[in-house]
PAKEBA-362183 format. One record per residue (C-alpha): z negated, y negated, x; residue number from 1. Coordinates in steps of 0.2 Angstrom, whole numbers, plus 2048, in hexadecimal, padded with zeros to 3 digits. Example, Ala and Ser with C-alpha at 12.3 -4.5 7.8 and 13.67 -1.06 7.14 Angstrom:
BEGIN
{w: 7D9&v: 816&u: 83E&k: 1}
{w: 7DC&v: 805&u: 844&k: 2}
This chain:
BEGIN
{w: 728&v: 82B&u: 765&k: 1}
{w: 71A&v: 830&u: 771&k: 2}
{w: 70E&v: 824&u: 77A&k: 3}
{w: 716&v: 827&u: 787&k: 4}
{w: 728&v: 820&u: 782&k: 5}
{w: 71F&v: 813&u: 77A&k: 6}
{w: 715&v: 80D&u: 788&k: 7}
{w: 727&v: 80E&u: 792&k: 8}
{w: 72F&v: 803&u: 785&k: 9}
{w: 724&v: 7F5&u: 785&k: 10}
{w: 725&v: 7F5&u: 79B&k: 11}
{w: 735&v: 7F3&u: 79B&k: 12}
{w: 734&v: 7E5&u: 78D&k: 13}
{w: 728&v: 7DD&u: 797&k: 14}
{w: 733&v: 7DE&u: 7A8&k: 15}
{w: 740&v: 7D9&u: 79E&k: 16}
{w: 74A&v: 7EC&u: 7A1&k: 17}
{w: 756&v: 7F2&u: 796&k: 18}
{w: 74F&v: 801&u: 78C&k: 19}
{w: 756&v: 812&u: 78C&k: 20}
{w: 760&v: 80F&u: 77E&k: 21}
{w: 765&v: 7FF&u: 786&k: 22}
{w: 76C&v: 80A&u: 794&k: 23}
{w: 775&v: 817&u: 78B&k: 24}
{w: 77D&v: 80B&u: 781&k: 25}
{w: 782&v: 7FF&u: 791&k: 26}
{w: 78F&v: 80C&u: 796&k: 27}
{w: 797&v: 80C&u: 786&k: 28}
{w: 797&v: 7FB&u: 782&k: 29}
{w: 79E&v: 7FB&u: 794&k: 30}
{w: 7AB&v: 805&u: 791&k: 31}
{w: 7B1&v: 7FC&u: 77C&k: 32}
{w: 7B2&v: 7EB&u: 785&k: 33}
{w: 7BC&v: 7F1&u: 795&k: 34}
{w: 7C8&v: 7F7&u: 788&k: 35}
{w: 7C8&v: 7E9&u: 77C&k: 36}
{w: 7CA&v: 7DF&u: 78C&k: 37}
{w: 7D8&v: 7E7&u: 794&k: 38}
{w: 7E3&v: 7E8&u: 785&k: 39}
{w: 7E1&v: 7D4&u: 782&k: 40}
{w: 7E4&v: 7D2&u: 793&k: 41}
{w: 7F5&v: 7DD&u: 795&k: 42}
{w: 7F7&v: 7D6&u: 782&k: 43}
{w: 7F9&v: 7C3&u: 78B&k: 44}
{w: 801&v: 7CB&u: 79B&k: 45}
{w: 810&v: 7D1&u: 790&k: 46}
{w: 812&v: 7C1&u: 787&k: 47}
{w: 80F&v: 7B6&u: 796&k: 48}
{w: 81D&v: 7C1&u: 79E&k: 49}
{w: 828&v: 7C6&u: 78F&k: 50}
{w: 82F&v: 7B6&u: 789&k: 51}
{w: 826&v: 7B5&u: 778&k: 52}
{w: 822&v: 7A1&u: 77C&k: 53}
{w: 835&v: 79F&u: 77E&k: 54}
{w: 83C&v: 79D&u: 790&k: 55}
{w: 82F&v: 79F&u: 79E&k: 56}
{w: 824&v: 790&u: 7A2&k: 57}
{w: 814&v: 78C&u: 7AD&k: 58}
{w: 80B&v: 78F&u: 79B&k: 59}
{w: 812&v: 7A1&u: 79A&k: 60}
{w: 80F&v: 7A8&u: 7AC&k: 61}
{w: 7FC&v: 79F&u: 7AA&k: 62}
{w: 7FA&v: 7A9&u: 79B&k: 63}
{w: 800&v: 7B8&u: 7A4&k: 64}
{w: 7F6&v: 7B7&u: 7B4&k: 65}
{w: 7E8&v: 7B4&u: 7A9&k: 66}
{w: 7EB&v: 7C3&u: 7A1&k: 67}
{w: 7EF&v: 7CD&u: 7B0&k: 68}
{w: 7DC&v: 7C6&u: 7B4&k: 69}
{w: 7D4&v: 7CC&u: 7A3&k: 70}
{w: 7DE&v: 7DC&u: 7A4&k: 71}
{w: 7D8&v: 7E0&u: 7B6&k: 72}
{w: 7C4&v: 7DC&u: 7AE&k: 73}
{w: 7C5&v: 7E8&u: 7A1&k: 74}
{w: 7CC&v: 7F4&u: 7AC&k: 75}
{w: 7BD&v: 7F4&u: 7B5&k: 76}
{w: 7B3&v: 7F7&u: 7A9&k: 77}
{w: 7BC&v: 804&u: 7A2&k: 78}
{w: 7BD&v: 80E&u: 7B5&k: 79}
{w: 7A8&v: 809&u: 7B5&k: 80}
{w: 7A8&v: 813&u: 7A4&k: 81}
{w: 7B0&v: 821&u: 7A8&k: 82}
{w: 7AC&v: 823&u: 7BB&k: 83}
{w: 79D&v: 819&u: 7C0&k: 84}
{w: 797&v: 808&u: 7C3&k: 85}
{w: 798&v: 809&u: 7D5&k: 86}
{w: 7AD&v: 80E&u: 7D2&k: 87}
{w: 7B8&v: 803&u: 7DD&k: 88}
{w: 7C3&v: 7FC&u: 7D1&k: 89}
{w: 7CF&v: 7F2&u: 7DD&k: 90}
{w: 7D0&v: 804&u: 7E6&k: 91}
{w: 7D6&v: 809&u: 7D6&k: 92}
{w: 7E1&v: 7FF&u: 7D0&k: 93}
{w: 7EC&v: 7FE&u: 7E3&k: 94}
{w: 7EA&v: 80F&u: 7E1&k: 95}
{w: 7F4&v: 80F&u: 7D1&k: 96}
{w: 800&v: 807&u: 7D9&k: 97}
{w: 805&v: 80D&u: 7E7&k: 98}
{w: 804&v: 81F&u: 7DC&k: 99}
{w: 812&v: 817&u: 7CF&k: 100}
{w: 81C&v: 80E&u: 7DE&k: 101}
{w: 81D&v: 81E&u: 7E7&k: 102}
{w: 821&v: 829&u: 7D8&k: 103}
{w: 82F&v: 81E&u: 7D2&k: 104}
{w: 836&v: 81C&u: 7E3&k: 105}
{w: 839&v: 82F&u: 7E4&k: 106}
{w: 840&v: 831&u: 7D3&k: 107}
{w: 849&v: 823&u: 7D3&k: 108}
{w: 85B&v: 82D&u: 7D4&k: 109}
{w: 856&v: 832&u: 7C2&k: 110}
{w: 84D&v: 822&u: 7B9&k: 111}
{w: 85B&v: 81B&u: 7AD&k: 112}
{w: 85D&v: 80A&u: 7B7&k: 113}
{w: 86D&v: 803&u: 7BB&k: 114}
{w: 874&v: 804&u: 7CE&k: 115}
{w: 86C&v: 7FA&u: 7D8&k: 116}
{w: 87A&v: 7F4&u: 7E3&k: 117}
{w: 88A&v: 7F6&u: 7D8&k: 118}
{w: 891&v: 7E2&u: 7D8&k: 119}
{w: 8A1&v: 7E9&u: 7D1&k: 120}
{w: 896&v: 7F2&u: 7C0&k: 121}
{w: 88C&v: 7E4&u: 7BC&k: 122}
{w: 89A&v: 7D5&u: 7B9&k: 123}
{w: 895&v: 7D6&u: 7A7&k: 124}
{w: 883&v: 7D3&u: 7AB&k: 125}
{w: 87A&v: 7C3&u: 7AA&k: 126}
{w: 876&v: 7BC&u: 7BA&k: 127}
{w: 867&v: 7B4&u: 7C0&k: 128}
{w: 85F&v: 7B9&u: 7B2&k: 129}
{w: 84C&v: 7B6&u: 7AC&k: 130}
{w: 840&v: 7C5&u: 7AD&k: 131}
{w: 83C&v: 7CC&u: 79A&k: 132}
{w: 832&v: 7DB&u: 798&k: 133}
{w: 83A&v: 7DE&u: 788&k: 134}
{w: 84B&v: 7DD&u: 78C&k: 135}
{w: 859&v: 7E9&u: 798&k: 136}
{w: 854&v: 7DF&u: 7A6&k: 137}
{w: 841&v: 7DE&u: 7A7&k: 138}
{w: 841&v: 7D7&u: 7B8&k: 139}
{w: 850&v: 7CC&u: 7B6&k: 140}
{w: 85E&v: 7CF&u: 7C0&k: 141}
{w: 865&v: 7C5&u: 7CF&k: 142}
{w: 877&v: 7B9&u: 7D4&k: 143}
{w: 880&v: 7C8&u: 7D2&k: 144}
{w: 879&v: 7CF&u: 7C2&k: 145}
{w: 870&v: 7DD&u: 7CB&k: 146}
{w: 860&v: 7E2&u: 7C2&k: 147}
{w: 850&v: 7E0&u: 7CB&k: 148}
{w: 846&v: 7EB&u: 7C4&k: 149}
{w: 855&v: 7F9&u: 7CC&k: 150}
{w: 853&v: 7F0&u: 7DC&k: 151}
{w: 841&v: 7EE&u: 7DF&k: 152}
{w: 840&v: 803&u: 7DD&k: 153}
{w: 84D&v: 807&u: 7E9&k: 154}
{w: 847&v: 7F9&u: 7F4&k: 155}
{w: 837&v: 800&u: 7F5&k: 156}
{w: 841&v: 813&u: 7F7&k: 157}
{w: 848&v: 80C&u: 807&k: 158}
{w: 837&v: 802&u: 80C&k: 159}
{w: 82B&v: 811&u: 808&k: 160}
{w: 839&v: 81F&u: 810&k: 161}
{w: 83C&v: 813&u: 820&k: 162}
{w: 828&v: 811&u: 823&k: 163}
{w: 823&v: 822&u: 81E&k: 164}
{w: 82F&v: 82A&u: 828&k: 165}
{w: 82A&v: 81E&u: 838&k: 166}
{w: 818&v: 820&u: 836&k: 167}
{w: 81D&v: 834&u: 834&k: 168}
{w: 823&v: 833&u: 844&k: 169}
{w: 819&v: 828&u: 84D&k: 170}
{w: 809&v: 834&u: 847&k: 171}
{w: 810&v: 843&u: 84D&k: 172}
{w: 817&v: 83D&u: 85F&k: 173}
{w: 80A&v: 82E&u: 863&k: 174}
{w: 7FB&v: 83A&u: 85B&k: 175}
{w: 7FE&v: 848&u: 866&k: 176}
{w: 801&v: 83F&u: 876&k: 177}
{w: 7F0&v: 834&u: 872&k: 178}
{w: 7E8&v: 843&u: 870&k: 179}
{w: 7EC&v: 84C&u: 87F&k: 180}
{w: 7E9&v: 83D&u: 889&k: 181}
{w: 7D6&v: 83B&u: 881&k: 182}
{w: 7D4&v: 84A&u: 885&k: 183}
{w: 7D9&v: 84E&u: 897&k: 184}
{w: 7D4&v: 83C&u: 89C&k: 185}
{w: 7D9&v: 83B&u: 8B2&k: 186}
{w: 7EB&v: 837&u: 8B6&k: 187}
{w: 7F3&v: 83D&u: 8A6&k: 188}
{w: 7E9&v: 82F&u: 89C&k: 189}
{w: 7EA&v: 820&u: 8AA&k: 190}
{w: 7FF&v: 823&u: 8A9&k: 191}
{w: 800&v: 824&u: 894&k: 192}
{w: 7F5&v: 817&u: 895&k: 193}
{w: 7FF&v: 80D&u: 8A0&k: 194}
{w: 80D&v: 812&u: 896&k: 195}
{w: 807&v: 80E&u: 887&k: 196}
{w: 801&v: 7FC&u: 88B&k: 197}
{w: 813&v: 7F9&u: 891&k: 198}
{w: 81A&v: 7FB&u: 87F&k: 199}
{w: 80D&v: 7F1&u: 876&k: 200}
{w: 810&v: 7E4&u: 883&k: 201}
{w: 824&v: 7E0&u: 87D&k: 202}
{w: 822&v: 7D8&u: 86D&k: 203}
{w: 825&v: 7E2&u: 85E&k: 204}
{w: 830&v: 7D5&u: 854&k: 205}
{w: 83A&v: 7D2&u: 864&k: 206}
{w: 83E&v: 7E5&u: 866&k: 207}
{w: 841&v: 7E8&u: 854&k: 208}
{w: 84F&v: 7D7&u: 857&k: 209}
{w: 856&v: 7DF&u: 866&k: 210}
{w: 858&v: 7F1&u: 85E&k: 211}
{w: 861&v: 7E9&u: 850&k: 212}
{w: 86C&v: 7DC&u: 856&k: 213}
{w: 872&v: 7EA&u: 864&k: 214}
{w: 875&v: 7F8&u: 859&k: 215}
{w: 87D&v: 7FA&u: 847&k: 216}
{w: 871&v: 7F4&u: 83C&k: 217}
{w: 86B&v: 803&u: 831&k: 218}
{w: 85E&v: 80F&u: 82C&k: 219}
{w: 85E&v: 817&u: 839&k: 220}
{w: 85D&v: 808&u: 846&k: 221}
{w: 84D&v: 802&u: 83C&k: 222}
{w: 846&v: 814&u: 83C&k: 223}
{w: 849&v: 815&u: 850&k: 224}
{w: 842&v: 802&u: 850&k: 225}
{w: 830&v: 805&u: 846&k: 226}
{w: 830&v: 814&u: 84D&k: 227}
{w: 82D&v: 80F&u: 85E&k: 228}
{w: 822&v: 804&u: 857&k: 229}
{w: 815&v: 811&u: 84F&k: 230}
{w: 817&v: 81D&u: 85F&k: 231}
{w: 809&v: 812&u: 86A&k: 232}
{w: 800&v: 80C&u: 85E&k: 233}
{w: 7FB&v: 81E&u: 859&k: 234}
{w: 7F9&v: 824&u: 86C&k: 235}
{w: 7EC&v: 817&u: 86C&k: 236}
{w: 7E3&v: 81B&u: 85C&k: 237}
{w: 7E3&v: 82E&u: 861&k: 238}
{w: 7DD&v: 82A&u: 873&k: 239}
{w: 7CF&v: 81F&u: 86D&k: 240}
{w: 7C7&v: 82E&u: 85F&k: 241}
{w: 7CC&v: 83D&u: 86A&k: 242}
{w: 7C3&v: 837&u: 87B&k: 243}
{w: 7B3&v: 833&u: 86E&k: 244}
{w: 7B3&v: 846&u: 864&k: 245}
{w: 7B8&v: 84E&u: 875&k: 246}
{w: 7A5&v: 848&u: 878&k: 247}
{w: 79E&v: 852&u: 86A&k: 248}
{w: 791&v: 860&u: 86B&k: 249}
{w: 79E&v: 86C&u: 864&k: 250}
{w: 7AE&v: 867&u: 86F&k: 251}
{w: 7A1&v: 86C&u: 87C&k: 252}
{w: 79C&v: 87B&u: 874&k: 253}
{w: 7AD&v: 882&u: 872&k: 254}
{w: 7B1&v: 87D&u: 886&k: 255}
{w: 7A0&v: 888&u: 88C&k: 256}
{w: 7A6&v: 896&u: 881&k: 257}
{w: 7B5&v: 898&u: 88B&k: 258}
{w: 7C2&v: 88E&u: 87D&k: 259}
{w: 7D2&v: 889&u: 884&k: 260}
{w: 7D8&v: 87B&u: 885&k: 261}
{w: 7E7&v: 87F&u: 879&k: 262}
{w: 7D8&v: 883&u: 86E&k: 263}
{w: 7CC&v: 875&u: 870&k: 264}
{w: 7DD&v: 86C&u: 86B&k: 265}
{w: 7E2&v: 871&u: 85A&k: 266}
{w: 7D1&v: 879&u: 854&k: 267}
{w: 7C5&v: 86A&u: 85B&k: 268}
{w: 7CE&v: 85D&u: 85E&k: 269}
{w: 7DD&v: 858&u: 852&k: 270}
{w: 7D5&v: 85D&u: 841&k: 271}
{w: 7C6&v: 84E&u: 847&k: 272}
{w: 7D4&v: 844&u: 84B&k: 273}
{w: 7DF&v: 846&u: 83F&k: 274}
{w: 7D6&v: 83C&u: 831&k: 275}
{w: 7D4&v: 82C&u: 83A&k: 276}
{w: 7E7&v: 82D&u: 83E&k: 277}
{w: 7EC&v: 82F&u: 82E&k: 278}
{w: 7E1&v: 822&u: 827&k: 279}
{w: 7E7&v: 819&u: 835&k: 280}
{w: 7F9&v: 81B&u: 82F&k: 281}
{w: 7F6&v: 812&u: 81E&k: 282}
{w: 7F4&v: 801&u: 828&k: 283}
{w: 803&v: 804&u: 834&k: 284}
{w: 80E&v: 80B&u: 823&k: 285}
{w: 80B&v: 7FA&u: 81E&k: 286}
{w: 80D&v: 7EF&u: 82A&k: 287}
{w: 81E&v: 7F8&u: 82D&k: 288}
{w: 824&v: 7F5&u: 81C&k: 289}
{w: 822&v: 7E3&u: 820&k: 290}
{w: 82A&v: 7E6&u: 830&k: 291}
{w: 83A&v: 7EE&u: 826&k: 292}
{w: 83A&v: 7DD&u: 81A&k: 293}
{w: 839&v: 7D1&u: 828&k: 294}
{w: 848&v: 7DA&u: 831&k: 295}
{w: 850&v: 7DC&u: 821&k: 296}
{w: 84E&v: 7CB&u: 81A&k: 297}
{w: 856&v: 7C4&u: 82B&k: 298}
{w: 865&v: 7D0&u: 828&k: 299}
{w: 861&v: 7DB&u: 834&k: 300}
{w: 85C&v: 7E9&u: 82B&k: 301}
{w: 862&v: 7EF&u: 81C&k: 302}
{w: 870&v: 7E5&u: 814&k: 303}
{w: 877&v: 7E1&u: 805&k: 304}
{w: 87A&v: 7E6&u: 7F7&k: 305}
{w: 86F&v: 7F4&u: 7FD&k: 306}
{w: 85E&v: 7F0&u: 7F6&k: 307}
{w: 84E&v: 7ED&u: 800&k: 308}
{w: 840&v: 7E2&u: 7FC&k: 309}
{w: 843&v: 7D6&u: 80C&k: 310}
{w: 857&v: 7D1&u: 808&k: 311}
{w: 850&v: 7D0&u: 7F7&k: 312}
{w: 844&v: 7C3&u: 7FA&k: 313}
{w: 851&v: 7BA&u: 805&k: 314}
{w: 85D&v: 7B8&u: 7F5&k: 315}
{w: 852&v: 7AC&u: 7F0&k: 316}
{w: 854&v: 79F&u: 7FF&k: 317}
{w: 861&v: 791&u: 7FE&k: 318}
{w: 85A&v: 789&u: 7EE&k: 319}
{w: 85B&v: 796&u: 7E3&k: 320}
{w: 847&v: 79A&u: 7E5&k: 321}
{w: 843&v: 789&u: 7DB&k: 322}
{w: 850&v: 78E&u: 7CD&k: 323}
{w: 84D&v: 7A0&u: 7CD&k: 324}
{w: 83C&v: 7A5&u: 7D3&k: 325}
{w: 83C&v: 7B7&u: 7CC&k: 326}
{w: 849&v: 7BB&u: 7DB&k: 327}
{w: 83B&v: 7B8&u: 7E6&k: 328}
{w: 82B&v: 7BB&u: 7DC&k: 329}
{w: 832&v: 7CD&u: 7D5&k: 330}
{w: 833&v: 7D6&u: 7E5&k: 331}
{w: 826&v: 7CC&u: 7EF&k: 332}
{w: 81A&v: 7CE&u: 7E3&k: 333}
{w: 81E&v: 7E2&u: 7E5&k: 334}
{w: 81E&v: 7E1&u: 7F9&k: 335}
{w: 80B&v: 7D7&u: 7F8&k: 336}
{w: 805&v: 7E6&u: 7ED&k: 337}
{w: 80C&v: 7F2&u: 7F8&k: 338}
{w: 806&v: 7ED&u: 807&k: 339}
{w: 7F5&v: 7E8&u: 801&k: 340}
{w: 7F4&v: 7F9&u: 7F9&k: 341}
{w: 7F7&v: 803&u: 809&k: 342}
{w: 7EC&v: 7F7&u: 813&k: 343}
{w: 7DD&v: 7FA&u: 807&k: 344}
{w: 7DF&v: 80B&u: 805&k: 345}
{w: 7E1&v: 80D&u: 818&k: 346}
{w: 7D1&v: 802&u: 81B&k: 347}
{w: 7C6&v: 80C&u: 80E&k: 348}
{w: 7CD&v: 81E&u: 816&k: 349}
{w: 7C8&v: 818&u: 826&k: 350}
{w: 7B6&v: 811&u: 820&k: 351}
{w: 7B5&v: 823&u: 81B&k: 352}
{w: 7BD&v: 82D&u: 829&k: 353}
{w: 7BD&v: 824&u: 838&k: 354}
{w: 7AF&v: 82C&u: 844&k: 355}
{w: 7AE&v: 819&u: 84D&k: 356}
{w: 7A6&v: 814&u: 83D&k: 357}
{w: 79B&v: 822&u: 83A&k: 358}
{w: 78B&v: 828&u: 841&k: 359}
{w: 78B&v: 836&u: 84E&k: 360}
């Protein structure tokens, strides 16, 4: 060791630093208790969860969340080994979610779960029973014997397919007519405008009420319903970036050298748009899922025995919650995740891409 290392050594004793070897073996130490930390913790999860205290108690779902908790620490301290200490762990983990929510919603036709809406095929199954990691019905199954783990992936299939699909529409349509209307400003921006505020004026829940108690409730009711919803919301999104990058030096660059405005459109304009729209679009995908639920759990959307998280939750009403909680807990739980996953996503997308929040 030189004088020079030595002379380091005893300043950062003296400060009270760690020393180098300190700091090279933070990262691993780091990284051995994340792991011991999150297999404890999903090591409690399962038993708080998975019946090994006998039948489910207060004691058990304690010893679960607390699980859930110590899991979710060692997690992020693996992801601060293996990524960074700056690493947004509660980015990742939502993340992760929505990645496995999605993925078995689109597989779902070929997961090996039983029908989710055939009363007739599951006589034979228990009703109303208890959620068991461990057993044929992890998630328990409802009045009818149904199993929840089945319903809560094709609930989210028709939650996720209704939203996306609405969003899809409303970023398309709403986008483009924002667009044009931040950009050519005069007349053709006062009478969208005008329009516009006309449609956000009528309450969104009282047009979704009057859409579905005037026509056959259906998919394609709630798609024409949310759909109408998204249109206006977008229009004044894309109105509200376009008019601020049709200001930018090189929107008036590509005006003096004679661009169109066909052009200025789709080469300048949409592709600086574009991001904040669709960052944008996380936000509105989820507050139309809960839009969906709402209607759903009414009956006014999708009905049973088709699945859907909102007419599953409303299972749970007329004294059934207090006996039976998991009818509830099991797809409320997976609409909170949902929807909070989609709005934090959406809120760190547009932290990153909105030009409103960054400097010119």
């Amino acid at each position: 060791m030189s004088e020079l290392d030595v002379l380091e050594a005893v300043r950062e004793r003296a400060a009270g630093e760690p020393s180098r070897t300190q700091r090279r073996r933070r990262p691993v130490a780091t990284g051995v208790r994340g792991a011991v930390l999150l297999a404890v913790g999903l090591l409690a999860f399962l038993a708080g969860t998975g019946g090994w205290f006998g039948t489910p108690s207060l004691v058990s779902w304690l010893i679960a969340i607390a699980g859930a908790v110590v899991a979710y620490r060692g997690l992020g301290d693996v992801l601060r080994f293996a990524v960074g200490p700056g690493v947004d762990v509660l980015f990742w983990v939502l993340s992760g979610w929505l990645i496995l929510v999605v993925g078995l919603a689109v597989v779902a036709p070929l997961l090996p779960v039983p029908d989710p809406s055939d009363t007739a095929g599951s006589l034979l199954e228990p009703a109303m029973s208890r959620p068991d990691l461990f057993s044929s019905h992890p998630l328990g199954t409802n009045n009818f014997g149904l199993d929840m783990l089945s319903r809560v992936i094709y609930g989210a299939r028709a939650s996720l397919t209704i939203s996306v699909v609405a969003v899809a529409v409303g970023l398309i349509v709403g986008g483009t007519i924002g667009v044009i209307a931040g950009y050519r400003r005069g007349l053709t921006d006062r009478v969208i405008g005008t329009l516009v505020n006309a449609l956000l004026a009528f309450p969104p829940l009282v047009l979704l009420l009057a859409l579905a108690t005037n026509l056959k409730p259906s998919v394609g009711t709630l798609l024409l319903g949310l759909s109408i919803l998204a249109v206006p919301l977008n229009v004044r999104l894309a109105r509200a970036v376009s008019m601020q990058v049709a200001e930018r030096e090189f929107v008036e660059a590509a005006r003096s050298m004679g661009a169109t405005h066909t052009r200025v459109f789709f080469r300048e304009l949409l592709p600086n748009v574009l991001p904040s729209l669709i960052s944008y679009s996380m936000i509105v995908v989820a507050a139309l899922i809960v839009a969906e639920a709402s209607l759903s759990f009414l009956g006014l959307g999708i009905r049973q025995p088709e699945p859907s998280w909102g007419n599953m939750i409303a299972e749970g009403q007329q004294g059934v919650f207090e006996q039976h909680p998991h009818i509830v807990l099991v797809p409320g739980a997976a609409l909170f995740l949902t929807v909070f996953a989609f709005n934090l996503i959406g809120e760190r997308l547009q932290s990153r891409w909105d030009p409103r929040r960054s400097r010119l």
